[in-house]
The first five atom37 places (N, CA, C, CB, O) and aatype in JSON, in Angstrom:
{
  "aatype": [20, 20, 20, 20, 20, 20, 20, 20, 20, 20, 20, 20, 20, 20, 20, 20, 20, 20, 20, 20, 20, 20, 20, 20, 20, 20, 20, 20, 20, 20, 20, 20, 20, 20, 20, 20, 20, 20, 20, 20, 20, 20, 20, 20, 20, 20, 20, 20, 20, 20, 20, 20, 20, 20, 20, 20, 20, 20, 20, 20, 20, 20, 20, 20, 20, 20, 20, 20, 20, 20, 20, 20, 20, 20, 20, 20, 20, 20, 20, 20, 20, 20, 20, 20, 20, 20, 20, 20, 20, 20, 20, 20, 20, 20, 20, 20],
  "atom_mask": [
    [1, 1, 1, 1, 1],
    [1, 1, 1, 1, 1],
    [1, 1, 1, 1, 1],
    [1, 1, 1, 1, 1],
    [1, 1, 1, 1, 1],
    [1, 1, 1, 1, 1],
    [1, 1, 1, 1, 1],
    [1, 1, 1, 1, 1],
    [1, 1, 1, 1, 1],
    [1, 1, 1, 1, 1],
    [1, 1, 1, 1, 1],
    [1, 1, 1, 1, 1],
    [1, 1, 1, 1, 1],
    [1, 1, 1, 1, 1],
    [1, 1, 1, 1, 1],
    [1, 1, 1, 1, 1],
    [1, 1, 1, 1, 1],
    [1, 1, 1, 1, 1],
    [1, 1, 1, 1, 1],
    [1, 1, 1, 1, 1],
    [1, 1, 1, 1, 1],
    [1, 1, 1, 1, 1],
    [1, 1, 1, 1, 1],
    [1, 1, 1, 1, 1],
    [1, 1, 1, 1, 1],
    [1, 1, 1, 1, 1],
    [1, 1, 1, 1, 1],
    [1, 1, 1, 1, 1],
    [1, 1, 1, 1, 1],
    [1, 1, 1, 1, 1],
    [1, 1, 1, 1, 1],
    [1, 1, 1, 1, 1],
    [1, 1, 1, 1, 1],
    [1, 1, 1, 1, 1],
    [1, 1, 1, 1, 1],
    [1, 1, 1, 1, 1],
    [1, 1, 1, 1, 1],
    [1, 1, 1, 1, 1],
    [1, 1, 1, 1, 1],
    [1, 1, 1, 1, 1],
    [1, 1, 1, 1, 1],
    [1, 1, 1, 1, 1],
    [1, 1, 1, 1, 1],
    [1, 1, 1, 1, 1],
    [1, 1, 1, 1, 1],
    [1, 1, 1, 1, 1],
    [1, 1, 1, 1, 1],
    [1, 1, 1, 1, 1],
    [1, 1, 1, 1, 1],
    [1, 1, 1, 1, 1],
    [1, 1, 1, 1, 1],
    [1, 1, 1, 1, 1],
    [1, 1, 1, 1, 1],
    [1, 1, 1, 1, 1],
    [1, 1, 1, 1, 1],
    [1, 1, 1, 1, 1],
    [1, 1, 1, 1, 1],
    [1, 1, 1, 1, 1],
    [1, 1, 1, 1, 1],
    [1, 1, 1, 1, 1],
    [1, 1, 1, 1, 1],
    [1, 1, 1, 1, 1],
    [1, 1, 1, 1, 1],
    [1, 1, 1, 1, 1],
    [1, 1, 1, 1, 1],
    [1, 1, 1, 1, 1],
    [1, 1, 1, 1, 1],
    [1, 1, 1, 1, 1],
    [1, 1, 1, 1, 1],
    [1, 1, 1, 1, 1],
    [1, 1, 1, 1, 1],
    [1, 1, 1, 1, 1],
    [1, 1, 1, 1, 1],
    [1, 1, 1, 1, 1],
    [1, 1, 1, 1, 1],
    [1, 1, 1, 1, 1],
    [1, 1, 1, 1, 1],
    [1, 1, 1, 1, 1],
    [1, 1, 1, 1, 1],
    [1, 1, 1, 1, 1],
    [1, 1, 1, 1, 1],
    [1, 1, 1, 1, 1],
    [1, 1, 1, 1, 1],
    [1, 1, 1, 1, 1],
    [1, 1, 1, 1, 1],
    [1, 1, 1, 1, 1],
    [1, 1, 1, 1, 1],
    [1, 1, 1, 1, 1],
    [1, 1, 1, 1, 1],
    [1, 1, 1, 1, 1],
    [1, 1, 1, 1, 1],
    [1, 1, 1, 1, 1],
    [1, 1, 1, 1, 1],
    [1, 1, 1, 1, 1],
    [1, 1, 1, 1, 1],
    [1, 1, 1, 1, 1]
  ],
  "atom_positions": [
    [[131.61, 43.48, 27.96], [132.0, 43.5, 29.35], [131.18, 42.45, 30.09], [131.82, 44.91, 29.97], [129.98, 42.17, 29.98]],
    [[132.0, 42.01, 30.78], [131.12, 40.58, 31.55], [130.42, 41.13, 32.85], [132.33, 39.12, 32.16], [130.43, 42.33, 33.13]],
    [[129.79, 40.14, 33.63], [128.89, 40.85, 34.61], [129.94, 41.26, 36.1], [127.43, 39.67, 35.02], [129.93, 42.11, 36.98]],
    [[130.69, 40.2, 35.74], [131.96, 40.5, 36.75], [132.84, 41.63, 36.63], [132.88, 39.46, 36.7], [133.28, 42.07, 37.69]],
    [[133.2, 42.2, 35.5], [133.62, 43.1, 35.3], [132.96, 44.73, 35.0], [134.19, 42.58, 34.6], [133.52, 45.81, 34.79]],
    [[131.55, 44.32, 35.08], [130.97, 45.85, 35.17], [130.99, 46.68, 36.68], [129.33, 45.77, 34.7], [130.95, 46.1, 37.76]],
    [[131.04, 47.7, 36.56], [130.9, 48.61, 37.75], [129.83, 48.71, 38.11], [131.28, 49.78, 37.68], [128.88, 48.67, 37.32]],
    [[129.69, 48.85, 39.33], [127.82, 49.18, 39.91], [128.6, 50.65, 40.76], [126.68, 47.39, 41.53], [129.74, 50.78, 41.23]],
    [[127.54, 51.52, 40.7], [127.22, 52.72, 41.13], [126.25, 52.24, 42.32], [126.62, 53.68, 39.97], [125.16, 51.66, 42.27]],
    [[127.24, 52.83, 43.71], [125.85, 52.69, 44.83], [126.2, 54.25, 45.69], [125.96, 50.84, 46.25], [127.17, 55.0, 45.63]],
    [[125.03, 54.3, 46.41], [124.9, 55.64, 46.91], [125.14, 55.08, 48.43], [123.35, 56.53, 46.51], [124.38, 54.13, 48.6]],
    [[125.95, 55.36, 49.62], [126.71, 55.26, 50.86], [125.11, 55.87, 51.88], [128.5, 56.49, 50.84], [124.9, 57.04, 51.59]],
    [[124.42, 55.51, 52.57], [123.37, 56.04, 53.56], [123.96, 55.69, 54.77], [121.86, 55.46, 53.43], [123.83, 54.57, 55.27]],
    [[124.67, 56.69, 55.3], [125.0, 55.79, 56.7], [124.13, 56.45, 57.66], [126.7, 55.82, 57.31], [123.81, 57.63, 57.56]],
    [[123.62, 55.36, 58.96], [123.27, 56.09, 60.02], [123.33, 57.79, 60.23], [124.02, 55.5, 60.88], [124.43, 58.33, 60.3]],
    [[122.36, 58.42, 60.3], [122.85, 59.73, 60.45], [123.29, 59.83, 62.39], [121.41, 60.94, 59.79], [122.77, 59.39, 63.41]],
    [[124.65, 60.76, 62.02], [125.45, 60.68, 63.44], [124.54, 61.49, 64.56], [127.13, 61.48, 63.31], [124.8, 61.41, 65.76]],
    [[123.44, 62.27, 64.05], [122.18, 63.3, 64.65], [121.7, 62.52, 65.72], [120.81, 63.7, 63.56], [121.56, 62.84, 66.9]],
    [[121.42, 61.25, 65.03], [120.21, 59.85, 65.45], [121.17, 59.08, 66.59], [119.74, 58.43, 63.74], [120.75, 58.47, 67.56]],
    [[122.04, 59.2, 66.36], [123.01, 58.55, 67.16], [123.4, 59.36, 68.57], [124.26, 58.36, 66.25], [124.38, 60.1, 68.71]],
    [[122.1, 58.93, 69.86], [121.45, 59.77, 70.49], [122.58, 59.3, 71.79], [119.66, 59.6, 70.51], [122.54, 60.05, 72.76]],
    [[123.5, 58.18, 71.86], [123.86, 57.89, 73.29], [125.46, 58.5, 73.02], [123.67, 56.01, 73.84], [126.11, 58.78, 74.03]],
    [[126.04, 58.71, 71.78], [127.12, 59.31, 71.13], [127.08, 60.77, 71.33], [127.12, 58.97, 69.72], [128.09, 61.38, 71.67]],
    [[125.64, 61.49, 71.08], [125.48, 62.75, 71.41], [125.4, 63.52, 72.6], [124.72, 62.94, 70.95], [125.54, 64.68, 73.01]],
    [[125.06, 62.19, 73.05], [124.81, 62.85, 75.03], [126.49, 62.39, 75.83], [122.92, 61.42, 76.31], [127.11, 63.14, 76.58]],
    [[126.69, 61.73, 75.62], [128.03, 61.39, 75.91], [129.25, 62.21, 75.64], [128.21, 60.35, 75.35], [130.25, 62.24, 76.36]],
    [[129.02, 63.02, 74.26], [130.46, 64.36, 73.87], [129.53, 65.4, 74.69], [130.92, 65.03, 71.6], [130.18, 65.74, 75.68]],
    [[128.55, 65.9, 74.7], [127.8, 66.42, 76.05], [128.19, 67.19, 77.48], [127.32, 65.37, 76.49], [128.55, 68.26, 77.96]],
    [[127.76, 65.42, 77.9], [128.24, 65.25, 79.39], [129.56, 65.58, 79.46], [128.1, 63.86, 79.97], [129.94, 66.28, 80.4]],
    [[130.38, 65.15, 78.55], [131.81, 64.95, 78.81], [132.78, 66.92, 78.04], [132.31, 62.98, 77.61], [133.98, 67.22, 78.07]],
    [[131.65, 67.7, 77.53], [131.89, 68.78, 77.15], [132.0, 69.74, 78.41], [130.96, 69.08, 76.19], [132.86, 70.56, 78.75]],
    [[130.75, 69.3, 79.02], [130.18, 69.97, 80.63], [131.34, 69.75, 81.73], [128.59, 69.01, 81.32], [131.52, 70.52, 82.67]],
    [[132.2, 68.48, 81.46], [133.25, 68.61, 82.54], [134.44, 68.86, 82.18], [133.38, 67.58, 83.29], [135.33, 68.88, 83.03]],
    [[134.72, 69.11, 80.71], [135.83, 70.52, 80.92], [135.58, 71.72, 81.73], [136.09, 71.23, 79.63], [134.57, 72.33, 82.05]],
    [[137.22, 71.88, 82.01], [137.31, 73.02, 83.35], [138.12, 74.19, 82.02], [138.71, 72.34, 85.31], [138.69, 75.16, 82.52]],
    [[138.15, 74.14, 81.18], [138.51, 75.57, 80.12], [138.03, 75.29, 78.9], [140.16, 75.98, 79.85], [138.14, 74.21, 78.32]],
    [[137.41, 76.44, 78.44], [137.77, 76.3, 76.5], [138.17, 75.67, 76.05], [138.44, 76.93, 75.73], [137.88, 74.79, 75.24]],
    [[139.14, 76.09, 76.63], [140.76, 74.79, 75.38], [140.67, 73.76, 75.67], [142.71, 74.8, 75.56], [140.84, 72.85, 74.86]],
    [[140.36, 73.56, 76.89], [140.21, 71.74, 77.14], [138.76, 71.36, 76.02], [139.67, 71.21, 79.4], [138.63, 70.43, 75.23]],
    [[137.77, 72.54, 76.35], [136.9, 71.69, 75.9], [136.74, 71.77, 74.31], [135.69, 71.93, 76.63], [136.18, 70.86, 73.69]],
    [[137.33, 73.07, 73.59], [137.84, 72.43, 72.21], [138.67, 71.76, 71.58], [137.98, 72.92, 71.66], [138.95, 71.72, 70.38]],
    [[139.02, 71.3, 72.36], [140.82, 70.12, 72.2], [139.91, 69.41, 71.93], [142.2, 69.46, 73.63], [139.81, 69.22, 70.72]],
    [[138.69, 68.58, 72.95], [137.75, 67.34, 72.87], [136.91, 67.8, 71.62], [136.74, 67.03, 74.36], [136.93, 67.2, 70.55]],
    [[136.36, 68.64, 71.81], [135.46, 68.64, 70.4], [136.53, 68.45, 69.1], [134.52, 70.31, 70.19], [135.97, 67.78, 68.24]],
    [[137.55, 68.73, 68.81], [138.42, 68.76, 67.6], [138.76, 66.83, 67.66], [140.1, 70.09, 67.87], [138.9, 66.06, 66.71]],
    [[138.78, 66.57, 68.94], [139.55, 65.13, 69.27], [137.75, 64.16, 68.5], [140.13, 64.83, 71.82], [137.83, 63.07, 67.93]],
    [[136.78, 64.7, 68.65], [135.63, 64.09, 68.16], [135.61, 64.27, 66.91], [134.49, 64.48, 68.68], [135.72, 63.31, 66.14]],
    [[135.47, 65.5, 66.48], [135.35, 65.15, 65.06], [136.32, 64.25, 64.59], [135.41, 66.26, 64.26], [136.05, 63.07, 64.35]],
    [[137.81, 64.93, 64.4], [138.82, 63.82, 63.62], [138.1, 62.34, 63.62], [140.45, 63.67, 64.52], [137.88, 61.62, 62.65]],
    [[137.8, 62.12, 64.99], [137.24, 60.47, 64.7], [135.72, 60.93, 63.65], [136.67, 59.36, 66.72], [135.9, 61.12, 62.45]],
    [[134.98, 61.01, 63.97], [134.12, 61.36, 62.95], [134.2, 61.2, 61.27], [134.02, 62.52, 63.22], [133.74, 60.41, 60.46]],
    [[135.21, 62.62, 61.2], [135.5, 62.56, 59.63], [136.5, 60.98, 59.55], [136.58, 64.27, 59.02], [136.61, 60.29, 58.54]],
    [[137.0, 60.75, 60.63], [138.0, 59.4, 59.75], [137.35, 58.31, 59.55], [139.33, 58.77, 60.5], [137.72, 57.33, 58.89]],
    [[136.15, 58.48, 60.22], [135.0, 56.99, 60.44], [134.24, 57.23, 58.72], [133.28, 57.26, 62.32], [134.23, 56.37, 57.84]],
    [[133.8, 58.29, 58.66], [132.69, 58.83, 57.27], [133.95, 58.8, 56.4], [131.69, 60.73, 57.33], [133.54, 58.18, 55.42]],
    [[135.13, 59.07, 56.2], [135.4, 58.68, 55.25], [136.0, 57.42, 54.92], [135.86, 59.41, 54.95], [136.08, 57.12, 53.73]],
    [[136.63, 56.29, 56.19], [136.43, 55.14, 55.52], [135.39, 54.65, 55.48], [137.04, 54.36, 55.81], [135.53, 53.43, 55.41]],
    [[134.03, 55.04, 55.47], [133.28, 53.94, 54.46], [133.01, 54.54, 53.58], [132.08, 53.21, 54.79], [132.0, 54.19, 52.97]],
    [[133.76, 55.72, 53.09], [133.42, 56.08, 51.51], [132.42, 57.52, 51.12], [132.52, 54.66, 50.91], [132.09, 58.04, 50.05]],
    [[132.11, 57.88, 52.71], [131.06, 59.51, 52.41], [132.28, 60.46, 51.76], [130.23, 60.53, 54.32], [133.41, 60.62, 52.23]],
    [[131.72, 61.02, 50.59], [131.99, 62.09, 50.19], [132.29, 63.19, 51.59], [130.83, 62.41, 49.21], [132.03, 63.12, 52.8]],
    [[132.97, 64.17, 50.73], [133.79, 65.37, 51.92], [132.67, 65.95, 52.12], [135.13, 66.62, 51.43], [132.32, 65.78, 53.29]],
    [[131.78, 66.68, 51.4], [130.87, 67.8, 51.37], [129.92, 66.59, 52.35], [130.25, 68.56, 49.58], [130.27, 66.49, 53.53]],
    [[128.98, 65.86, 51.95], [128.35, 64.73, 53.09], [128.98, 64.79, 54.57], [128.68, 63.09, 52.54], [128.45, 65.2, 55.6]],
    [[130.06, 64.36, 54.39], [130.94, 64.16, 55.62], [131.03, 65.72, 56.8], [132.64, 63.74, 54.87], [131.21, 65.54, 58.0]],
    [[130.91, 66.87, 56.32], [131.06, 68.33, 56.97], [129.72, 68.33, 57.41], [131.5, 69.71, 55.96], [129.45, 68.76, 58.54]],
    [[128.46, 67.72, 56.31], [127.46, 67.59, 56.87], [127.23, 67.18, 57.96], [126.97, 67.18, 56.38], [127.04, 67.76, 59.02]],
    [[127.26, 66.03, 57.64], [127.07, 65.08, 58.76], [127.5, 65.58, 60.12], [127.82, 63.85, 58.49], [126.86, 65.31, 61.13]],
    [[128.48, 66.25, 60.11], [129.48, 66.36, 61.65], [129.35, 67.19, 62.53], [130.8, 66.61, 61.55], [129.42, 67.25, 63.76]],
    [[129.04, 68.13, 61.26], [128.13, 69.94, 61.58], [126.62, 69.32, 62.17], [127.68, 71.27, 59.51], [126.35, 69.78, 63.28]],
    [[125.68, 68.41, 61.67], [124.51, 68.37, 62.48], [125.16, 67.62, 63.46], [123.16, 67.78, 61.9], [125.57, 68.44, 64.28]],
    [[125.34, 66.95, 63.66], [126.06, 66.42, 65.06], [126.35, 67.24, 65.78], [127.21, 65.75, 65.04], [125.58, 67.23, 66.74]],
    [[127.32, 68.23, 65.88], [127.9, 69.38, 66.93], [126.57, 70.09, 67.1], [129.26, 70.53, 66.3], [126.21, 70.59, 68.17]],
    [[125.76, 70.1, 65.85], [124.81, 70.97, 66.62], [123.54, 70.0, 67.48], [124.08, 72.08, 65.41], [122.72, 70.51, 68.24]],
    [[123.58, 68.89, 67.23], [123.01, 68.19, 68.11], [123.26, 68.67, 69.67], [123.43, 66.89, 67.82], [122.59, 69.36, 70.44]],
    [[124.3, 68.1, 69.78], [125.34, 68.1, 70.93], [125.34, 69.51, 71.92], [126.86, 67.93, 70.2], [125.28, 69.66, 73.14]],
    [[125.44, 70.53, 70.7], [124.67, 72.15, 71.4], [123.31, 72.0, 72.34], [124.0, 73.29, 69.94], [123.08, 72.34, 73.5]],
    [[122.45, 71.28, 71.23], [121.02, 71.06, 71.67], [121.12, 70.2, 73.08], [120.11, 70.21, 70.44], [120.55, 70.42, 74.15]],
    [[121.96, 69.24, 72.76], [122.0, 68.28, 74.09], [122.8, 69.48, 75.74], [123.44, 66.5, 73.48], [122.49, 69.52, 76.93]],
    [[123.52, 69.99, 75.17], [124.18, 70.91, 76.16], [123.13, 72.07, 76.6], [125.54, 71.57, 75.48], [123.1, 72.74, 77.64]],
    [[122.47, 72.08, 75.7], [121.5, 73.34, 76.18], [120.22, 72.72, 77.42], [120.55, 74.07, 74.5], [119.82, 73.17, 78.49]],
    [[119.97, 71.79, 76.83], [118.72, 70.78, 77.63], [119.87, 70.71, 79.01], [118.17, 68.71, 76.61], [119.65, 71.34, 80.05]],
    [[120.72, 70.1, 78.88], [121.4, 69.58, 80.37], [121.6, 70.93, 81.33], [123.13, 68.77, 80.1], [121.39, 70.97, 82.54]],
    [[121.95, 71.75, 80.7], [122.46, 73.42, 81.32], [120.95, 73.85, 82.04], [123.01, 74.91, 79.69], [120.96, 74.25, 83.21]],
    [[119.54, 73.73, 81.24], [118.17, 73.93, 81.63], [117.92, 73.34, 82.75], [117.28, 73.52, 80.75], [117.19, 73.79, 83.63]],
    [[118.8, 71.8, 82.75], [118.08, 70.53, 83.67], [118.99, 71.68, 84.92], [118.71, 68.17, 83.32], [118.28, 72.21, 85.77]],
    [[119.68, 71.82, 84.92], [120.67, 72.45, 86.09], [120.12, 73.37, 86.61], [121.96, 73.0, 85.73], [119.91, 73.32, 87.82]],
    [[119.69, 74.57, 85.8], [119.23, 75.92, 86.35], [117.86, 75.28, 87.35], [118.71, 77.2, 84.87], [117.62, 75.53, 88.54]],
    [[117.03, 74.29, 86.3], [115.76, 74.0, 86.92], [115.87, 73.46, 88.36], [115.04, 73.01, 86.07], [114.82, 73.48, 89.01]],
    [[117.29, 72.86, 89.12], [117.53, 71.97, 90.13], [117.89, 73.01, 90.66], [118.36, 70.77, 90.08], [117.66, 73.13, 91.87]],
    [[118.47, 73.91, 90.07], [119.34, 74.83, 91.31], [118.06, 76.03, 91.9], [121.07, 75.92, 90.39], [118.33, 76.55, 92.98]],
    [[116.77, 76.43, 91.26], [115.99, 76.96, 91.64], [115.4, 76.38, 92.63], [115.42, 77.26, 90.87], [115.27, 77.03, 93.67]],
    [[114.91, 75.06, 92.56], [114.2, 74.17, 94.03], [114.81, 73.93, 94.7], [113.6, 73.0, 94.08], [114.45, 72.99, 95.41]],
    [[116.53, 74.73, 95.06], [116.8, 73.89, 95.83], [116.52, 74.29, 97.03], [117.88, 73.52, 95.69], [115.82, 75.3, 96.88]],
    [[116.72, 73.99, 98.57], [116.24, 74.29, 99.59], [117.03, 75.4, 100.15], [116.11, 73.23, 100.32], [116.62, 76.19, 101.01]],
    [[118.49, 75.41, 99.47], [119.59, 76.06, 100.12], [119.61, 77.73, 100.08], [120.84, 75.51, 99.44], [120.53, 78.35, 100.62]]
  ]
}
């Protein structure tokens, strides 16, 4: 077998979507201004699909790929929880 014709085995490291901190605050913000559930799981379902269709064209495995998407949403929890805190904390000082 020539060198052109052998296979190479490589392992896919993409950015983890966790780290990807202006992506996370952004499904977030934009979670916080749904006015129902359904609106706001329509958007979360409308994120992943892009997600899984991004991880799997460059080649992440499925099981990787659930990974990946699952720490993300729970990023995104984390980010929703901090912003919901930032709120309560404003609405206590306020003067009103």
């Amino acid at each position: 077998m020539s060198e052109v014709e052998s296979v190479m085995n490589c392992q896919i490291i993409p950015f983890p979507l966790t780290k990807r901190v202006a992506k996370v605050r952004d499904v977030a913000a934009k979670l916080m201004e749904k006015t129902s559930d359904r609106h706001a799981e329509a958007y979360r379902n409308q994120v992943a699909d892009g997600l899984f269709k991004h991880l799997a064209r460059i080649g992440l495995p499925e099981d990787e790929q659930d990974e990946q998407v699952g720490a993300f949403f729970t990023a995104v929890e984390l980010e929703l929880s901090r912003l919901y805190d930032l709120l309560d904390g404003y609405s206590e000082t306020s003067a009103y």
